[in-house]
N, C-alpha and C positions, 0 to 999 in steps of 0.2 A: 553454524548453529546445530546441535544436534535434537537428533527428531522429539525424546523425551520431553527438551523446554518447548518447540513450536509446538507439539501437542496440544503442553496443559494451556500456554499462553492463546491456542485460539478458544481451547475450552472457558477461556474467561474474557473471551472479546465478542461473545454472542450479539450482542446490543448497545455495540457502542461506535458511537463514531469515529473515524480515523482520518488523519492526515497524510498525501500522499507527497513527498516533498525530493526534489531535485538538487543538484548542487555542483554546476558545471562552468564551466568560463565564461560563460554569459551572463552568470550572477543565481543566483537562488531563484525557484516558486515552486508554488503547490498549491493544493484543490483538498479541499475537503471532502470525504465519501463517506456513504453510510453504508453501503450496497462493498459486501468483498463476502468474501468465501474462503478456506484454506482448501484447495483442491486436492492435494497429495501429500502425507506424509512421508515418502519414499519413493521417488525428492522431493523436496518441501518446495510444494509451489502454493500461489496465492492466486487469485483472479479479483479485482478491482474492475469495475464498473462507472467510467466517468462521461458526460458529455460531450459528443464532439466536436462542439462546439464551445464548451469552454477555454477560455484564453491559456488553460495551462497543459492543455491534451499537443498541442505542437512541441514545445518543450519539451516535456516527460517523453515523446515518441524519439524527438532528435538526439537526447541524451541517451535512452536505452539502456538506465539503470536510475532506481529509484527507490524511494525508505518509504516503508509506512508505517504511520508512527499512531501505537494505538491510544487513543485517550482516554482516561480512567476517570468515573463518575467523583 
């Protein structure tokens, strides 16, 4: 992705919730988050804020690669 679309794209994810979703040999899941940030544009990183106690934080940890998928109002 280059940095111009993550830019505008978190410019337009201020208030809205997201899905964080996996997809590894043990089948699919994901967690819904309302709580993320875009930390850096240069690299593009994101920080996601989930319970750790929800049943999909072991998952998302064991896989070590994940989407998060913005939802639009």
């Amino acid at each position: 992705m280059q940095r111009g679309t993550f830019v505008e794209g978190m410019s337009r994810a201020v208030a809205s919730v997201s899905i964080v979703t996996i997809n590894n040999d043990t089948g699919r899941d994901g967690v819904s988050v309302s709580s993320k940030t875009s930390v850096s544009a240069n690299p593009l990183a994101m920080l996601i804020c989930i319970n750790n106690e929800a049943a999909s934080v072991a998952p998302i940890r064991q896989n070590g690669v994940f989407c998060i998928n913005l939802l639009r109002d």
